[in-house]
N, C-alpha and C positions, 0 to 999 in steps of 0.2 A: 344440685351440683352433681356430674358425675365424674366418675372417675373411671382408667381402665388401668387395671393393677400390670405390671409387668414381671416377670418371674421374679421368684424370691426378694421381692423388694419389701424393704423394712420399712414398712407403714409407722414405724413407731418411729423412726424419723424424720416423718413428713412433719411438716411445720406452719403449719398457718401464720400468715403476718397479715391482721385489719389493718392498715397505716398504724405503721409503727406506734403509735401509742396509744392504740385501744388496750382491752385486756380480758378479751372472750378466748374460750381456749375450746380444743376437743373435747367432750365429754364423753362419747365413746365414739365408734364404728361399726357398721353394720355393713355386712352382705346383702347387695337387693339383688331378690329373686327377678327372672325375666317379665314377673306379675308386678312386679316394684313394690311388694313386701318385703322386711326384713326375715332373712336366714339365718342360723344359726346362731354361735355363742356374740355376744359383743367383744367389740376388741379396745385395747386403751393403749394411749400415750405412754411412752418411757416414765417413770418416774408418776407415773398417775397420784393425783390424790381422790378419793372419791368426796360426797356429799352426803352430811350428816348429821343427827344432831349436836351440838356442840363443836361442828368441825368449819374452819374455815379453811375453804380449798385457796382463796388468793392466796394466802402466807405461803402455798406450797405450791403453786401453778402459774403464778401471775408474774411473767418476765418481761420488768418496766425496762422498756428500750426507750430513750436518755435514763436512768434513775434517775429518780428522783434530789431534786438536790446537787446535780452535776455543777460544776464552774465554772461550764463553759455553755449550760441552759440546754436547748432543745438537741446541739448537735450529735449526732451517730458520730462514732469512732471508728476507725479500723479494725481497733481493737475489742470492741463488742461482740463478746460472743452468741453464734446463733441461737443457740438454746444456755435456758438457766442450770446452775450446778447441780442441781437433781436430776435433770435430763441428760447432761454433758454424757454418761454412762450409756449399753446398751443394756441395763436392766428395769425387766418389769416387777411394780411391786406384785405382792405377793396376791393382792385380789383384785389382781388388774390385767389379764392376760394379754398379749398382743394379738394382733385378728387373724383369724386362718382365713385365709383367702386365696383361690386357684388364679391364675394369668388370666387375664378378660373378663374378669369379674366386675360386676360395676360395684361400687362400698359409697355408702352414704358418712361424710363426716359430720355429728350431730354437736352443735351447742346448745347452753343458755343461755337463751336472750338475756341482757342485763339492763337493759335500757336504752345502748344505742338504736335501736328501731323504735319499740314504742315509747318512749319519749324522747325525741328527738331534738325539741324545743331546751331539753338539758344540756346540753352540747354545741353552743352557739358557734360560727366559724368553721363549725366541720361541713364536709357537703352532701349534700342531700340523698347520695344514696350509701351515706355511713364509710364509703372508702371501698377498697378492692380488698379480695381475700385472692394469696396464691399460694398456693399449694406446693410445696417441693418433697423430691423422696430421693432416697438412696439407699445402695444396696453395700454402700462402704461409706456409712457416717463415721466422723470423726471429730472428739471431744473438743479440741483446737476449732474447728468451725465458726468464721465468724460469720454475721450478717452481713456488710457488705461485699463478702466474696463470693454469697448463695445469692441471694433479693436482687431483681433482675439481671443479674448475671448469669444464672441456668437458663437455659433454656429449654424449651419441648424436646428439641432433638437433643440433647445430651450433649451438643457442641463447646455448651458458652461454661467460661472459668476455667477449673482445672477437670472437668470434663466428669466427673465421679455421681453428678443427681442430672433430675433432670425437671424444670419446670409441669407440674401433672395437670394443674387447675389455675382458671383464673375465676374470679364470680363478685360482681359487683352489687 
């Protein structure tokens, strides 16, 4: 996947959505050199949690769109916010820096696999190439942000919503 940074855009607000209820997240960010090596420091998500012994990153990463246990079953809300209450902030933790990255930069966004790709046979119903990823950024996030007012509503050009992100990636 590539990406082309646009000035001072807060990468820590960009947001991957796998069909709403997967639960793979960023694990970091990298600068690729024009060699398509990775550059310089990594960079993390607002709110990062890292991986470790004893640690579980879901409890502090994994923002289940329906929760779990809704009333009303699989439906999205209005009111669903785009990122969970750790995120809603524009702070990074403390050993989780956000990416330094210049304009035109291409950044690779890196996860862990969890099983949607190689076992795929676990996941019956889903489709066969695990769902779309897209990508949104802004340079004026805002805690209030829900999901259905960003998830196909931005767009590339910065046209669609209330006009403040803009669609960066799509990747199937």
């Amino acid at each position: 996947m590539q990406l082309t940074l646009k000035s001072s855009l807060a990468l820590a607000a960009a947001t991957l959505l796998a069909s709403v209820s997967a639960h793979s997240w960023i694990e970091d960010m990298h600068v690729i050199a024009k060699n398509g090596t990775f550059v310089g420091e990594p960079g993390y998500a607002r709110g990062n949690a890292k991986r470790g012994p004893g640690v579980d990153p879901d409890k502090q990463m994994v923002h289940l769109l329906p929760p779990n246990g809704r009333p009303t079953g699989n439906q999205i809300l209005d009111s669903d916010p785009m990122c969970m209450p750790s995120q809603q902030q524009p702070q990074q933790s403390s050993d989780s820096p956000k990416l330094k990255a210049a304009p035109g930069d291409m950044v690779a966004l890196r996860y862990q696999e969890n099983g949607h790709v190689t076992i795929p046979q676990n996941q019956p119903g889903k489709p066969s190439n695990r769902g779309t990823i897209f990508v949104y950024g802004t340079t004026n996030p805002s805690p209030d942000d829900k999901l259905l007012s960003i998830h196909k509503v931005w767009n590339p050009e910065g046209t669609g919503g209330d006009k403040r992100g803009k669609l960066l990636a799509t990747e199937s």
